[in-house]
C-alpha positions as a Markdown table, in Angstrom:
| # | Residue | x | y | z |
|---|---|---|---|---|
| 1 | Unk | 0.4 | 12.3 | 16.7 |
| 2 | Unk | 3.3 | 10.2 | 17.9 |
| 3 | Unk | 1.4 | 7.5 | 19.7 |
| 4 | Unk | 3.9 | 5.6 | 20.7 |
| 5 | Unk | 4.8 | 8.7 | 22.5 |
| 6 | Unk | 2.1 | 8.2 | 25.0 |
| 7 | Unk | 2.9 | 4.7 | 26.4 |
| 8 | Unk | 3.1 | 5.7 | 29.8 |
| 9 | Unk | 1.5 | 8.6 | 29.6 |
| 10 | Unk | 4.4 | 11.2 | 30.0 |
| 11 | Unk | 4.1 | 14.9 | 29.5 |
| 12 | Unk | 6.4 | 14.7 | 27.6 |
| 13 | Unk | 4.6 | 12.6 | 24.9 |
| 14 | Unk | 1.5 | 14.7 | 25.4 |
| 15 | Unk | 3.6 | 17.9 | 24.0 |
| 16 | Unk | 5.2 | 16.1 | 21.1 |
| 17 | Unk | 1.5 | 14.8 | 20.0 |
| 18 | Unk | 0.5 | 18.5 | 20.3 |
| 19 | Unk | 3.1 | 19.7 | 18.1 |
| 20 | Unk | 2.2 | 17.1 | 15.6 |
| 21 | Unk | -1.6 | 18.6 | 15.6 |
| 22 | Unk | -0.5 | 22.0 | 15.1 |
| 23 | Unk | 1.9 | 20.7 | 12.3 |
| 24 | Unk | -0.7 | 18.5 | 10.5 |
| 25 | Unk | -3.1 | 21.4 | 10.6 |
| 26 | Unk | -0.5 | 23.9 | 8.6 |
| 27 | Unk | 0.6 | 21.3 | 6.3 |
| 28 | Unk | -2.1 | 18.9 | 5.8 |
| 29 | Unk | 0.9 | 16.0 | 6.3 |
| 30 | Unk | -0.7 | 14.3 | 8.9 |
| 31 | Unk | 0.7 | 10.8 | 10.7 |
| 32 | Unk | 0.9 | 7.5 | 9.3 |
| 33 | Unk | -0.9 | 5.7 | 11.8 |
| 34 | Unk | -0.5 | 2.3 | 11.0 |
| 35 | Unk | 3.4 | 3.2 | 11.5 |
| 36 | Unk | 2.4 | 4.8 | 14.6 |
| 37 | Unk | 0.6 | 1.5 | 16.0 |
| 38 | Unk | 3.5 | -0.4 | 15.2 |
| 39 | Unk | 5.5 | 1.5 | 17.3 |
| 40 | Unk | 3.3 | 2.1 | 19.6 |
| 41 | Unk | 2.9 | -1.8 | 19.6 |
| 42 | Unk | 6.9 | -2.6 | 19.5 |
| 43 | Unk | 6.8 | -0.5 | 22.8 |
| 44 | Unk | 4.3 | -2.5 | 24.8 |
| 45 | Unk | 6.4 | -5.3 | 23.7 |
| 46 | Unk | 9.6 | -3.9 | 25.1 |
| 47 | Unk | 7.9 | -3.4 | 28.3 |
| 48 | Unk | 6.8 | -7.2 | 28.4 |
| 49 | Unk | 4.0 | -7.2 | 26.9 |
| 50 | Unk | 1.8 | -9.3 | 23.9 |
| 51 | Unk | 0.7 | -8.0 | 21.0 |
| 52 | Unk | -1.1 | -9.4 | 18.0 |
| 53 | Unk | 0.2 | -6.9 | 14.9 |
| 54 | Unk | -2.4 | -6.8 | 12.5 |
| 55 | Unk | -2.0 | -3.2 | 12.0 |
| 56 | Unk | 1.1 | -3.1 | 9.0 |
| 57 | Unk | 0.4 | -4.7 | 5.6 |
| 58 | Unk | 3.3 | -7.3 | 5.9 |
| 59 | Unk | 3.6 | -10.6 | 4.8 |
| 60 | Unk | 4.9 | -12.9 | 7.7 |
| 61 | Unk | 6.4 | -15.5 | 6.1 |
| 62 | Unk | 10.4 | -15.0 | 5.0 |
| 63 | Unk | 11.5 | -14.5 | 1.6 |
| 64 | Unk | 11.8 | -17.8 | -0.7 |
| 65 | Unk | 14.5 | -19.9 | 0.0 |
| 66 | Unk | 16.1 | -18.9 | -3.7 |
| 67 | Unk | 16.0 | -15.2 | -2.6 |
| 68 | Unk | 18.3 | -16.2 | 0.4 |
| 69 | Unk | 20.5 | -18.0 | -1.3 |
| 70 | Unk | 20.8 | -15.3 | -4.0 |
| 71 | Unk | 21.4 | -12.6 | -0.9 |
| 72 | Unk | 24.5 | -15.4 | 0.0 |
| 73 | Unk | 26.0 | -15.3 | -3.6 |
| 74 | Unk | 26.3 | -11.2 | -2.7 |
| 75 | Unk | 28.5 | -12.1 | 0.1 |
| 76 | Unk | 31.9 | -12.7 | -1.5 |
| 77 | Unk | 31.3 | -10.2 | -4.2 |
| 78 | Unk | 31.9 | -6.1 | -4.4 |
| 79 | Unk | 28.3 | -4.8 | -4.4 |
| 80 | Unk | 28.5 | -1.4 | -5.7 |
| 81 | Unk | 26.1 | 1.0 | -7.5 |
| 82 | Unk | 24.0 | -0.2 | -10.1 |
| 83 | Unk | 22.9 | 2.0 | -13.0 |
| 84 | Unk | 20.3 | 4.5 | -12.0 |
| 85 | Unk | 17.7 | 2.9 | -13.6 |
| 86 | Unk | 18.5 | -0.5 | -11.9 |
| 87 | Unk | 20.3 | -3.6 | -12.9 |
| 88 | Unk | 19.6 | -5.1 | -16.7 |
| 89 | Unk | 18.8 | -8.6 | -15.8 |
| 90 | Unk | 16.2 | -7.4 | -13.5 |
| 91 | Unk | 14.9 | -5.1 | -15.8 |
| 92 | Unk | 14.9 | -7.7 | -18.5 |
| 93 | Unk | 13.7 | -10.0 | -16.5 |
| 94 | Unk | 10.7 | -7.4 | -15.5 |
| 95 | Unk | 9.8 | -7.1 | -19.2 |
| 96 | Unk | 9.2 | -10.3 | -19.8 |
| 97 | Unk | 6.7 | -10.9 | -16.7 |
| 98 | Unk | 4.8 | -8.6 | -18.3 |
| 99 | Unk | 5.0 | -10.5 | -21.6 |
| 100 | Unk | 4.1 | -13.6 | -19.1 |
| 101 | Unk | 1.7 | -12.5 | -17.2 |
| 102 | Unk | -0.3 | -9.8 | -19.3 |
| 103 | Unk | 0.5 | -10.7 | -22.8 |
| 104 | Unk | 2.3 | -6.8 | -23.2 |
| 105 | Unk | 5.2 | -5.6 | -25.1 |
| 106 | Unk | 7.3 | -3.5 | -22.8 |
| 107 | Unk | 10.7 | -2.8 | -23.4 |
| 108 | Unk | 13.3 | -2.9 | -20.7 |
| 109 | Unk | 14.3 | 0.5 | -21.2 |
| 110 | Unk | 11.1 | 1.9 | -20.1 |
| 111 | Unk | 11.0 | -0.4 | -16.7 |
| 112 | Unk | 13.1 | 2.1 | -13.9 |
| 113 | Unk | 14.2 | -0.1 | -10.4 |
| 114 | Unk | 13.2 | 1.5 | -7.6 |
| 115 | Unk | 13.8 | 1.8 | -3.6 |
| 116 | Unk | 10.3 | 0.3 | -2.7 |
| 117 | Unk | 7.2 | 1.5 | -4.5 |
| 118 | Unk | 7.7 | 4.8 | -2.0 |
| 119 | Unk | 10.2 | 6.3 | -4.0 |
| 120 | Unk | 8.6 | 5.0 | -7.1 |
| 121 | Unk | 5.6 | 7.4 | -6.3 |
| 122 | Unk | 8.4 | 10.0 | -5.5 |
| 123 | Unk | 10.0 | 9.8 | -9.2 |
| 124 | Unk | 6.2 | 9.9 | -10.6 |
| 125 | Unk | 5.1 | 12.9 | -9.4 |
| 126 | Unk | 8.1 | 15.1 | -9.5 |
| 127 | Unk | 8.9 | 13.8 | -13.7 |
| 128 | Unk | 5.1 | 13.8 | -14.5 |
| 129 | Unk | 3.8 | 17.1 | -12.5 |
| 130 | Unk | 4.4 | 21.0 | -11.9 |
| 131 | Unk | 4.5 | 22.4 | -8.3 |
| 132 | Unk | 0.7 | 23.3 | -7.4 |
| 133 | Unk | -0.7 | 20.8 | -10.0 |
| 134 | Unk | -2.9 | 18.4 | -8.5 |
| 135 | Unk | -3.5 | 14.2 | -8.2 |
| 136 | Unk | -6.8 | 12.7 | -7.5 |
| 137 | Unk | -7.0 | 9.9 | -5.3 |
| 138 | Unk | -9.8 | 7.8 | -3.6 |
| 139 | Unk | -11.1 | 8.3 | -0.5 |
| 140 | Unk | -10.2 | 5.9 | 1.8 |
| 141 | Unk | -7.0 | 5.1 | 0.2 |
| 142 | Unk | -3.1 | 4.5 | 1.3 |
| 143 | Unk | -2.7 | 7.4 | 3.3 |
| 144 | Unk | 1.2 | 8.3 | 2.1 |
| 145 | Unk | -0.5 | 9.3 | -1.3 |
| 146 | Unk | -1.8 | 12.4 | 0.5 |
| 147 | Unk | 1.1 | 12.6 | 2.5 |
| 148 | Unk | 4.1 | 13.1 | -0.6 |
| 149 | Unk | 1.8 | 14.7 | -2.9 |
| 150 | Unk | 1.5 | 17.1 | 0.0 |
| 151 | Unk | 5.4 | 17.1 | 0.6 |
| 152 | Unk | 6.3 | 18.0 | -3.3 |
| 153 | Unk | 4.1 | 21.0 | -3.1 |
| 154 | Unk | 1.3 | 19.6 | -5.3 |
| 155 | Unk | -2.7 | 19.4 | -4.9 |
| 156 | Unk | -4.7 | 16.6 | -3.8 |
| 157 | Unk | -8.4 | 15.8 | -4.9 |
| 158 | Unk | -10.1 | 13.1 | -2.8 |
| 159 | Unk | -12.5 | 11.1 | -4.6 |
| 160 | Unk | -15.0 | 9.3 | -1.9 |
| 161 | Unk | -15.7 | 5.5 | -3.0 |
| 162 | Unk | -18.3 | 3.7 | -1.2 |
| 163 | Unk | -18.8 | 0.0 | 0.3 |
| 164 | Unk | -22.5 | 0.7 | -2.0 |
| 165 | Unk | -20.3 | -0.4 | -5.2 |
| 166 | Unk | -17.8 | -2.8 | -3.2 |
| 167 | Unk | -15.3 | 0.4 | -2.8 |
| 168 | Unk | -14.5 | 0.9 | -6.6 |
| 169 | Unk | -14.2 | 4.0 | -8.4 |
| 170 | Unk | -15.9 | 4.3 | -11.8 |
| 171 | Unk | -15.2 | 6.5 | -14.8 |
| 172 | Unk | -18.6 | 8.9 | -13.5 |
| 173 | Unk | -17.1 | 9.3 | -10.8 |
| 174 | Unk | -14.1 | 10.8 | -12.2 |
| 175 | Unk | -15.5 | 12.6 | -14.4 |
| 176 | Unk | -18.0 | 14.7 | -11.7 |
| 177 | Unk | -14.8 | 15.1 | -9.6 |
| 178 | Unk | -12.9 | 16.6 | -12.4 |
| 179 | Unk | -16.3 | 18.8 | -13.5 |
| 180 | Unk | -16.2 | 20.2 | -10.0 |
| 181 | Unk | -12.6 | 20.4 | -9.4 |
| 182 | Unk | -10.1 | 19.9 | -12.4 |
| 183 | Unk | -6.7 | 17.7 | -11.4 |
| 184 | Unk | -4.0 | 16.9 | -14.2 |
| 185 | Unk | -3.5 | 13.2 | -12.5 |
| 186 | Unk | -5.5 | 9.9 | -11.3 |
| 187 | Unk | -3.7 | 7.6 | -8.8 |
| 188 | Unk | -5.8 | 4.1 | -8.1 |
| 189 | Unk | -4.8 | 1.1 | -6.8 |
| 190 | Unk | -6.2 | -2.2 | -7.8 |
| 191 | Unk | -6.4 | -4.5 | -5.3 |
| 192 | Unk | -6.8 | -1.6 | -3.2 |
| 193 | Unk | -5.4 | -0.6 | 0.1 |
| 194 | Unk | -7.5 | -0.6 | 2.8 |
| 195 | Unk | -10.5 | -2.6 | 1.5 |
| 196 | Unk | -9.4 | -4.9 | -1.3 |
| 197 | Unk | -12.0 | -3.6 | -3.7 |
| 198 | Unk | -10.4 | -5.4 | -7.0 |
| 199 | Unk | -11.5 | -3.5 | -10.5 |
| 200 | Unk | -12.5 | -5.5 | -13.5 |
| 201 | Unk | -11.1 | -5.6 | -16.4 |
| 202 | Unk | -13.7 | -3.7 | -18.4 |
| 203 | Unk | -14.4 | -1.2 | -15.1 |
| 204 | Unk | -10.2 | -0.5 | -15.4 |
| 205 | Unk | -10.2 | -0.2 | -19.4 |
| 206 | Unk | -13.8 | 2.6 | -18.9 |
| 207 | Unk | -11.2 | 5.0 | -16.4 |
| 208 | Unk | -8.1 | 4.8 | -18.7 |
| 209 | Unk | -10.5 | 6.4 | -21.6 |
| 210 | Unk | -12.0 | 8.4 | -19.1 |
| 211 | Unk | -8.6 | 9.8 | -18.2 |
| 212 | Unk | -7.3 | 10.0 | -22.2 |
| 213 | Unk | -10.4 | 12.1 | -22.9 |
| 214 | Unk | -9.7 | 14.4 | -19.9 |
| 215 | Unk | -5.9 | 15.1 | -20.6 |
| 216 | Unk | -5.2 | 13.5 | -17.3 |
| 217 | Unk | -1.9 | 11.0 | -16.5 |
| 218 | Unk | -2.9 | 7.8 | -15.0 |
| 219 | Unk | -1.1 | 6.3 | -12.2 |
| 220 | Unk | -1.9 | 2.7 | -11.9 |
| 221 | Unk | -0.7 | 1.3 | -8.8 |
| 222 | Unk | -0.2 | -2.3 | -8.8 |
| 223 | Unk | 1.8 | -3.4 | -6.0 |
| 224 | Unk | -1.1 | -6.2 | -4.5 |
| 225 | Unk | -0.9 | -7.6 | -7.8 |
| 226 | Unk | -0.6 | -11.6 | -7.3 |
| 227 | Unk | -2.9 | -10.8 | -4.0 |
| 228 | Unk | -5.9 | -11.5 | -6.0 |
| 229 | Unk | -8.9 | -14.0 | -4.9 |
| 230 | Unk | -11.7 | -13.4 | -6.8 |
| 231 | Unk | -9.7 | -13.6 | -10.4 |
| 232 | Unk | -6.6 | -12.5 | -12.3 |
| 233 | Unk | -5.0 | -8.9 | -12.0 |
| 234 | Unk | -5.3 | -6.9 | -15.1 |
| 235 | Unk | -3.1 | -4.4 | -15.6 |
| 236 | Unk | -3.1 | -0.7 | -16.9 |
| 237 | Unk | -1.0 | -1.7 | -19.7 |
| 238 | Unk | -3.2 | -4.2 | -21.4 |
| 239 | Unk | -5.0 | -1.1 | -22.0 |
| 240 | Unk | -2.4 | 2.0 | -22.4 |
| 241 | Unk | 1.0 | 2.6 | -22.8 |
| 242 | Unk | 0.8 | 6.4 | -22.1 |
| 243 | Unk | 0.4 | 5.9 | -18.3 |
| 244 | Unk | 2.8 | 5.2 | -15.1 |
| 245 | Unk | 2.6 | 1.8 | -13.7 |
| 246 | Unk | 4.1 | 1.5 | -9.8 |
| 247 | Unk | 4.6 | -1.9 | -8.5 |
| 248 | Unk | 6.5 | -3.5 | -5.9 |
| 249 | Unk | 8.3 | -6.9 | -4.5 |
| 250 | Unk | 7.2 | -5.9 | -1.0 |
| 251 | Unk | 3.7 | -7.8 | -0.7 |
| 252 | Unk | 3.6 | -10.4 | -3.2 |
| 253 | Unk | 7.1 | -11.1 | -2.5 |
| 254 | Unk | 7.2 | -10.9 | 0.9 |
| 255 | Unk | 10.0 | -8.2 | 0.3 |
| 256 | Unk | 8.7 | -5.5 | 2.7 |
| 257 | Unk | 11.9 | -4.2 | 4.5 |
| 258 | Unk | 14.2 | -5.3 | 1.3 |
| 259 | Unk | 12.6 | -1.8 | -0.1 |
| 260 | Unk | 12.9 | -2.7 | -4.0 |
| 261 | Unk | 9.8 | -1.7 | -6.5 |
| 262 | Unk | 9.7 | -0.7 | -10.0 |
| 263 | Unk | 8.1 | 1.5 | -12.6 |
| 264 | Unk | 6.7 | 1.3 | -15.9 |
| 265 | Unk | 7.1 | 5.0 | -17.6 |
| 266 | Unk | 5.8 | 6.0 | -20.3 |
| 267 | Unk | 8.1 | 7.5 | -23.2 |
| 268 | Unk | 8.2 | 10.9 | -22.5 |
| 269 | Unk | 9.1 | 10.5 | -18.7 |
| 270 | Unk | 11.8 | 8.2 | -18.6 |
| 271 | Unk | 14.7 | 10.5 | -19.3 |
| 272 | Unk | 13.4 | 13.2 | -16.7 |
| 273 | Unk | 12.9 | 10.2 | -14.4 |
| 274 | Unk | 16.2 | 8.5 | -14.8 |
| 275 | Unk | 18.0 | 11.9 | -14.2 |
| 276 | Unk | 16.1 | 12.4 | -11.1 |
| 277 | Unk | 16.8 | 9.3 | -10.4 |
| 278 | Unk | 20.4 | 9.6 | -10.4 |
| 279 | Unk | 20.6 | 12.5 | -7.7 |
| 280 | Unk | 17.8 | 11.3 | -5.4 |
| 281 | Unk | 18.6 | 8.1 | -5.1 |
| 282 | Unk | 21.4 | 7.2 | -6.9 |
| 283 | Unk | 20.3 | 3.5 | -7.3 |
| 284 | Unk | 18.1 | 1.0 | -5.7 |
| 285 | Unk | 20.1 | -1.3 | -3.0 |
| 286 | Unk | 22.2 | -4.0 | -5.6 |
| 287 | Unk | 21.7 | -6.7 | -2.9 |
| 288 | Unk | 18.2 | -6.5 | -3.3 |
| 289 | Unk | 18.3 | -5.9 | -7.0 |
| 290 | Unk | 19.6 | -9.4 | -7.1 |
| 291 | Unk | 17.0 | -10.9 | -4.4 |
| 292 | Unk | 14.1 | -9.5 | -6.5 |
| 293 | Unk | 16.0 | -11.2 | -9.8 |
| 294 | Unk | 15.4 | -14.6 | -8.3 |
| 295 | Unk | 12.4 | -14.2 | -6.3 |
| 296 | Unk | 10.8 | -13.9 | -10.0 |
| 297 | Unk | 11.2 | -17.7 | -10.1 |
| 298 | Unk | 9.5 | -18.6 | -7.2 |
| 299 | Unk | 6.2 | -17.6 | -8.1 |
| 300 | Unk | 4.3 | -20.9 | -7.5 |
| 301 | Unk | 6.0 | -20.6 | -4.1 |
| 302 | Unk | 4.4 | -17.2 | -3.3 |
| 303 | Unk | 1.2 | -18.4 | -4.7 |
| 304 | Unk | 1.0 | -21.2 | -2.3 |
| 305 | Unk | 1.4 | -18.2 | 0.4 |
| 306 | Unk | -1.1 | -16.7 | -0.8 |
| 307 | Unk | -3.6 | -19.7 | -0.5 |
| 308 | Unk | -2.3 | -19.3 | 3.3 |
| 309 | Unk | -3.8 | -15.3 | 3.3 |
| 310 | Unk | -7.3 | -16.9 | 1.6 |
| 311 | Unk | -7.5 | -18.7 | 4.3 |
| 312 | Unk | -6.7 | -16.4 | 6.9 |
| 313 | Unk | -9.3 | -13.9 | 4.9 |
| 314 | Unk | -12.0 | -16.0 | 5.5 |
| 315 | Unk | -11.2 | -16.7 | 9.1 |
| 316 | Unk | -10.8 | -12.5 | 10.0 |
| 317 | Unk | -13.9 | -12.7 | 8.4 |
| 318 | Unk | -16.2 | -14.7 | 10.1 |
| 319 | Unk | -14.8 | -13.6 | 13.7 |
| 320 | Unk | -15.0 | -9.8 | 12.9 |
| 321 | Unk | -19.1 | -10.7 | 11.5 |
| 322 | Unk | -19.3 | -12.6 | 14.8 |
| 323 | Unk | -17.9 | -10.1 | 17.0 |
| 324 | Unk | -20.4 | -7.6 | 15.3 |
| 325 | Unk | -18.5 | -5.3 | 12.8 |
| 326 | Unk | -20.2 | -4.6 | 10.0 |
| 327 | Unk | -19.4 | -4.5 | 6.0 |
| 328 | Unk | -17.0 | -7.3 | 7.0 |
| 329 | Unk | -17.1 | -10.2 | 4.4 |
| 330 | Unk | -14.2 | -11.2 | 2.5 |
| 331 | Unk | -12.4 | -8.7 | 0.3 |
| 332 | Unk | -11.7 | -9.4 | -3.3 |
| 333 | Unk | -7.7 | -8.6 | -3.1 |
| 334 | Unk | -4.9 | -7.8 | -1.0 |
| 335 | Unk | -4.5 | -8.6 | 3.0 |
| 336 | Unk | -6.9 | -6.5 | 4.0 |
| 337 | Unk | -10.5 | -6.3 | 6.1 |
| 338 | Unk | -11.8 | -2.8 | 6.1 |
| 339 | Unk | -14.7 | -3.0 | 8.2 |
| 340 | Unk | -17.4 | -0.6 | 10.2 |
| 341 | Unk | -16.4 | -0.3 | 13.6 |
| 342 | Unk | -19.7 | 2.3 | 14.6 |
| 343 | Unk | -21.8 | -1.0 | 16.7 |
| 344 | Unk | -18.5 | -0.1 | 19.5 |
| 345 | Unk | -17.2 | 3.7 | 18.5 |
| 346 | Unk | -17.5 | 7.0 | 17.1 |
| 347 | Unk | -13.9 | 7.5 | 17.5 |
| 348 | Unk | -12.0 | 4.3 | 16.1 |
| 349 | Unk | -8.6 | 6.3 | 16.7 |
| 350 | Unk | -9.6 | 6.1 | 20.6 |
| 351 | Unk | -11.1 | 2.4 | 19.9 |
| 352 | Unk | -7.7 | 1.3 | 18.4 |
| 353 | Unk | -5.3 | 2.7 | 21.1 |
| 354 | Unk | -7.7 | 1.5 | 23.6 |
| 355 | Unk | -7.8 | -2.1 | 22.3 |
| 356 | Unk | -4.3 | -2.0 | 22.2 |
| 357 | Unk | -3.4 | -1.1 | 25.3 |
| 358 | Unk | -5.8 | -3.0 | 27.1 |
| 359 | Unk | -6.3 | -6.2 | 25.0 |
| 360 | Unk | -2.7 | -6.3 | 23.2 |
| 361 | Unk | -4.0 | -6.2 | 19.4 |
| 362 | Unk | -3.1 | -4.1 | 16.8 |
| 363 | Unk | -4.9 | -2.2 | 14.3 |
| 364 | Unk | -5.0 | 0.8 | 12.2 |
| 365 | Unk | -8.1 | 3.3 | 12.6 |
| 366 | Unk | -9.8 | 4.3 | 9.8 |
| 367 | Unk | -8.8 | 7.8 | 9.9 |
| 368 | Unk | -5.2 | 6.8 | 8.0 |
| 369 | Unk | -7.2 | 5.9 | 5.2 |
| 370 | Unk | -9.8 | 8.5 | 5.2 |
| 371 | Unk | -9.8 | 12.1 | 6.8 |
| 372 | Unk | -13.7 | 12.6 | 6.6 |
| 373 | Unk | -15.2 | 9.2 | 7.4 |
| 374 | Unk | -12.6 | 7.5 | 8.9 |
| 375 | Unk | -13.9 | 7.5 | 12.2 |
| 376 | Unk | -16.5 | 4.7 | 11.9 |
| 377 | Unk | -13.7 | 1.9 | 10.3 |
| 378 | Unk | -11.5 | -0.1 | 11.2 |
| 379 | Unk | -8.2 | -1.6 | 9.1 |
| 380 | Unk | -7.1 | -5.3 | 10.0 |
| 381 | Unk | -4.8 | -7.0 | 8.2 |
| 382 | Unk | -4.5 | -10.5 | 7.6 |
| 383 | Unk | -1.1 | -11.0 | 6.1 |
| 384 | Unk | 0.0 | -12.7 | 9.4 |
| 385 | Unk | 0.3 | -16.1 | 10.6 |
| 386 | Unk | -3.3 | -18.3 | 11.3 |
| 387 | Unk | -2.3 | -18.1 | 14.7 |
| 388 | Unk | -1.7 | -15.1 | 15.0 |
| 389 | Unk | -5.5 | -13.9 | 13.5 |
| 390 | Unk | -7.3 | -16.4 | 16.1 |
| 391 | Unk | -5.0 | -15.2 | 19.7 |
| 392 | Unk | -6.4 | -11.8 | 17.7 |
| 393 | Unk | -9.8 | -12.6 | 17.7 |
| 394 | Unk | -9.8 | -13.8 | 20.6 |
| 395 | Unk | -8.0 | -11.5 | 22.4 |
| 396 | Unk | -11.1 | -9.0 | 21.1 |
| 397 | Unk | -13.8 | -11.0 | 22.0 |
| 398 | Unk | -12.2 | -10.4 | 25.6 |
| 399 | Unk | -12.1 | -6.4 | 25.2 |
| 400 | Unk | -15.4 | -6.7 | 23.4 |
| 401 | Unk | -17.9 | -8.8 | 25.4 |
| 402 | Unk | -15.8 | -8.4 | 28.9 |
């Protein structure tokens, strides 16, 4: 449904979110409602009003000052095309984070620049699938998963995790989805969007084997990488090189609207996905290709920004528990609080355009994340400003406990 369609309450809107019912329900692409908050939000603020975003997964601080200055250098300079697979001091520099960061071997030429992590996902599934073959998931999960797998004409399998094992999938539970319902692909994210739930290194290692004894491609999305407070991120490549890797300089990075990511292919993809490459996208923006470059070398200032989000975690935390929302203690990774709304709502969709409307804060219901049990949660984000996450808070408390 276009919500932002409905500010004001025209008939108009109420058509357009009736069309986008009957569309959903012949396509299975539904809305991505966190998008659909935001704009909903962006118009309240047109109108006047005040809104608290904590809907959208975005970093509020700007880019490192080294990243600017980069962006500067592009000024007085032709920026043309880059090669499709993305500039070779970025990819270079790419292969040796890995060497950095995870002790791995990867060789540039397996490393493809992308136009965010979106069309990273895009590239994935078109090189590394047939039309009608299907891609696990979990259940909740980043909702444009369902959505493109659904737009290339492939299958989805939804594999439910639960806040019982701190929202982690485990290699029995991919191997009683497959028993029941066979899929030639696994996409997981660690740290995970919408809860956080961080996988260990052993837990990781146990579903790559799971996968390699099943025949199935493993699609190891790693874009919260750096986003991690409970330990370091271990990637799918310390374990395999026979998988995809998708990562991003949107979160991390504080990147979001720069739209550059990158892939890690395995051999016998990265032909098919360089020539697809070429045609979809022709190249990844070269402005950004060069902001990424030097945002590499300001990691320790990213990590410091990421003490900031700690702090903010544990602050979202202990209002939401105070406020009475449930499963709401820190998560392990990301930006994220995914947290049971049912003490207020059966209907966290209504609860979220409701509290938005009348108490100017915005977040994402649960049903972006996940179709069946969405209802009961709510997504809060805590990649904002302190300031921002108290006004929230207390802002809620308001619509709450009027």
């Amino acid at each position: 449904m276009r919500l932002y369609a409905s500010v004001g309450g025209s008939v108009a809107g109420r058509r357009e979110e009736q069309a986008d019912i009957e569309m959903m329900n012949a396509n299975s692409i539904r809305p991505f409602y966190a998008l659909e908050l935001m704009a909903r939000g962006q118009a309240l603020e047109a109108q006047g009003r005040s809104v608290c975003h904590l809907e959208i997964g975005e970093p509020g601080g700007k880019p490192a000052d080294c990243v600017l200055d980069a962006v500067r250098g592009c000024l007085d300079r032709p920026m043309g095309y880059t090669a499709a697979k993305g500039m070779p001091a970025l990819r270079e520099r790419l292969s040796r984070y890995y060497a950095e960061q995870h002790g791995v071997d990867v060789s540039p030429e397996r490393i493809v620049v992308t136009t965010g992590s979106s069309s990273g996902f895009i590239l994935t599934f078109l090189a590394g699938f047939a039309p009608g073959q299907r891609i696990a998931v979990t259940r909740p999960g980043y909702p444009a998963y369902l959505n493109i797998i659904a737009s290339l004409n492939l299958g989805s399998v939804e594999i439910p995790v639960s806040p019982a094992n701190g929202w982690r999938l485990t290699a029995a539970d991919i191997e009683a989805a497959y028993e029941k319902s066979p899929f030639e692909g696994l996409l997981v994210a660690s740290p995970a969007n919408p809860t956080g739930a961080v996988l260990e290194r052993d837990e990781l290692a146990a579903i790559i084997a799971c996968c390699d004894r099943l025949g199935v491609r493993f699609i190891s999305d790693e874009i919260y990488h750096g986003l991690n407070y409970v330990g370091g991120d271990a990637s799918a490549l310390e374990f395999s090189h026979d998988h995809v890797i998708v990562n991003s300089f949107s979160k991390y990075y504080c990147m979001t609207g720069w739209r550059i990511g990158w892939l890690v292919l395995p051999e016998d993809l990265i032909r098919r996905a360089e020539m697809m490459a070429q045609s979809l996208f022709i190249s990844a923006s070269s402005v950004s290709q060069c902001a990424a470059l030097a945002a590499m070398e300001a990691r320790s200032e990213y990590d410091a920004r990421r003490d900031l989000y700690a702090r903010n975690r544990l602050i979202l935390s202990d209002g939401l528990k105070a406020l009475g929302f449930g499963l709401a203690e820190p998560s392990d990774g990301a930006f994220y609080a995914y947290v049971d709304a049912s003490s207020f709502t059966n209907d966290t969709m209504d609860f979220c355009l409701r509290m938005l409307d009348q108490a100017g804060v915005a977040a994402t219901p649960g049903q972006d994340f996940d179709r069946t049990d969405g209802h009961k949660y709510v997504r809060f984000s805590y990649a904002g400003t302190q300031e921002t996450i108290e006004m929230a808070l207390e802002r809620m408390r308001g619509f709450l406990q009027p």
